[in-house]
C-alpha positions in Angstrom: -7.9 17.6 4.4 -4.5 17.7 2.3 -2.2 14.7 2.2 -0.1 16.7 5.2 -3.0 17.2 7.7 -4.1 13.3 6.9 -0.3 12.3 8.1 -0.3 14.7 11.0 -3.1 13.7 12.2 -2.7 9.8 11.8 0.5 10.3 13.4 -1.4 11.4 16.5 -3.7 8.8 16.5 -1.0 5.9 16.5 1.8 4.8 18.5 3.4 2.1 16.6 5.9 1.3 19.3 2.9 1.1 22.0 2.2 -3.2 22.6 -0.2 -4.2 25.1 -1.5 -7.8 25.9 -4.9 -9.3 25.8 -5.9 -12.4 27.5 -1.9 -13.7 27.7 -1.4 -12.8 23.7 1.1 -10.0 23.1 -0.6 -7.5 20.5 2.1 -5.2 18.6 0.4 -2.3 16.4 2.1 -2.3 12.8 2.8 1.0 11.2 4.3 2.6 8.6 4.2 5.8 6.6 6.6 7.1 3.5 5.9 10.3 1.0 7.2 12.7 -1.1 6.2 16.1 -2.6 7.5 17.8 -5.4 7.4 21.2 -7.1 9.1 21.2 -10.4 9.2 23.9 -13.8 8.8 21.8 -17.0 10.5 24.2 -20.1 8.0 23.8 -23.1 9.3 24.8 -26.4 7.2 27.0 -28.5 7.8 29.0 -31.6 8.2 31.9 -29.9 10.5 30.3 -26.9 10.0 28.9 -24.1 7.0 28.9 -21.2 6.8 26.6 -18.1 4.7 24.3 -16.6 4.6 23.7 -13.1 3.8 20.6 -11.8 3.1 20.0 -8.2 3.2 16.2 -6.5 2.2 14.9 -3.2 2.3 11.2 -2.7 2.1 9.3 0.7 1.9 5.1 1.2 1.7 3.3 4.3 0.7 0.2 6.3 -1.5 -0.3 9.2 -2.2 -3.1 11.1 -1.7 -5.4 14.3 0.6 -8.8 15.0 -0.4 -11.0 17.6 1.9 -13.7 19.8 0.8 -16.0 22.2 2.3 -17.9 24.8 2.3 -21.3 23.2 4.5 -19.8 20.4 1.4 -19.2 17.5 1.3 -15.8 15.6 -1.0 -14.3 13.6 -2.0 -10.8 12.2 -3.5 -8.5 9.6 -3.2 -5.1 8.0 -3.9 -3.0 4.9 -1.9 -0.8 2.6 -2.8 2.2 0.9 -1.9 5.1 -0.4 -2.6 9.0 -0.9 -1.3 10.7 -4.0 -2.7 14.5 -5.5 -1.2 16.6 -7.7 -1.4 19.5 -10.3 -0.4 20.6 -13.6 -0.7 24.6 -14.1 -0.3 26.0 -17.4 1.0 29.3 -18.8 -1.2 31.8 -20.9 0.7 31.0 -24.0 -0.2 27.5 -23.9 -4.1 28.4 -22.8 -4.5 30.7 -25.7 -3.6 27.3 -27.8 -6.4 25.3 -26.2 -5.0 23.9 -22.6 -6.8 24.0 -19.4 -5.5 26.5 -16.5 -5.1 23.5 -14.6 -5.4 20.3 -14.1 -5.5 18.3 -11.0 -5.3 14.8 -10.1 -4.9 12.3 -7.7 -6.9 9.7 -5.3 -10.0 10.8 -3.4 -8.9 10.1 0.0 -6.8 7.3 0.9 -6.8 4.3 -1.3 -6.9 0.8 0.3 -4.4 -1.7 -2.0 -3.6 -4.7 -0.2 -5.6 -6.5 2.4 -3.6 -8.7 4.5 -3.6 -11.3 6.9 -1.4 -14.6 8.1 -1.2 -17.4 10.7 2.2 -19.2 11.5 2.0 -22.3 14.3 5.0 -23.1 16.3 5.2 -26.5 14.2 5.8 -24.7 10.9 2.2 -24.4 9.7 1.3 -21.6 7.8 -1.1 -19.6 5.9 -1.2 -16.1 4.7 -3.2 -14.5 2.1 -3.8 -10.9 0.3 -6.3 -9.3 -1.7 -6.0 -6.4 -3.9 -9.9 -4.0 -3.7 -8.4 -2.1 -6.9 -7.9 -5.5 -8.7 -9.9 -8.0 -7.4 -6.5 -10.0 -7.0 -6.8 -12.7 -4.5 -3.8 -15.0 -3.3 -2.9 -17.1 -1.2 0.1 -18.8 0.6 0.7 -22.5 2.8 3.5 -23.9 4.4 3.4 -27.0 6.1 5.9 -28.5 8.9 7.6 -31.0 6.0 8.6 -28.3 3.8 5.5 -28.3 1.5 4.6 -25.0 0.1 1.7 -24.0 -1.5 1.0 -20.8 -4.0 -2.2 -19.7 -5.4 -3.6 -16.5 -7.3 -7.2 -15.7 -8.5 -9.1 -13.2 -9.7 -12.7 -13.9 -10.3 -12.9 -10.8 -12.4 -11.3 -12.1 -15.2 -11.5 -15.7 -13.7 -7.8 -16.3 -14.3 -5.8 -18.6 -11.6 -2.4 -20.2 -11.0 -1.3 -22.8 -8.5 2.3 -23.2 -7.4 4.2 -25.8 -5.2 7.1 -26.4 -3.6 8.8 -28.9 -1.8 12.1 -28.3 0.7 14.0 -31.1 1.2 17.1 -31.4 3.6 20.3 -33.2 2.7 
């Protein structure tokens, strides 16, 4: 399946304006989709002149997920990011006969998962959300409280680098 077919067919699948309820809570699928393609001629300078290399680009990104609200004014949700991306570099005999490939191709295998997401606001101003990156093994996470008490924090056990931020709001 080609980057076009995997957006055709996810596009069939989902209905992001489609909302339904479940046990009083108002679910609202998330969605979104963005991509590209490109064809372009490169001009290569050799002794003898010039060849071309064509280079060929598809790139598509997106987010799924669902957002929940309940009657007594509590939200919460998740979702995941990811993106599809293939392309190709073809190269002229001239350039061949000096040692380059035909072609070369590249890109993901499949869709690649980046961002991991989920959050949890109260109707008194707590809140929590947090991310975490599968490609990095970045983890982070975020707190609010009701008295204007923020709270930041990153890790990554990889490389077992953190950071912990804070802030207070205060209203004159």
């Amino acid at each position: 399946m080609d980057g076009n077919d995997f957006l055709r067919s996810l596009g069939k699948k989902l209905n992001p304006a489609a909302s339904f309820n479940i046990g009083g809570a108002g679910i609202i699928p998330r969605l979104s989709l963005e991509g590209s393609g490109s064809m372009s001629r490169n001009p290569t300078k050799l002794p003898d002149g010039y060849v071309d290399i064509l280079h060929n680009r598809l790139n598509a990104s997106g987010e799924v997920g669902l957002d929940a609200y309940t009657p007594g004014g509590h939200n919460f949700g998740a979702g995941v990011k990811g993106n599809y991306s293939k392309g190709m570099l073809e190269f002229p005999s001239e350039l061949q006969n000096l040692g380059a490939l035909p072609k070369i191709k590249y890109g993901t295998r499949g869709v690649d998962a980046h961002d991991i997401n989920a959050y949890y606001n109260s109707p008194d101003g707590f809140g929590i959300r947090g991310n975490y990156n599968p490609g990095t093994n970045d983890i982070n996470a975020y707190f609010n409280t009701p008295n204007g008490l923020g709270i930041r924090g990153n890790y990554n056990p990889d490389t077992d680098d953190y950071s912990v931020y804070g802030n207070i709001k205060v209203d004159f």
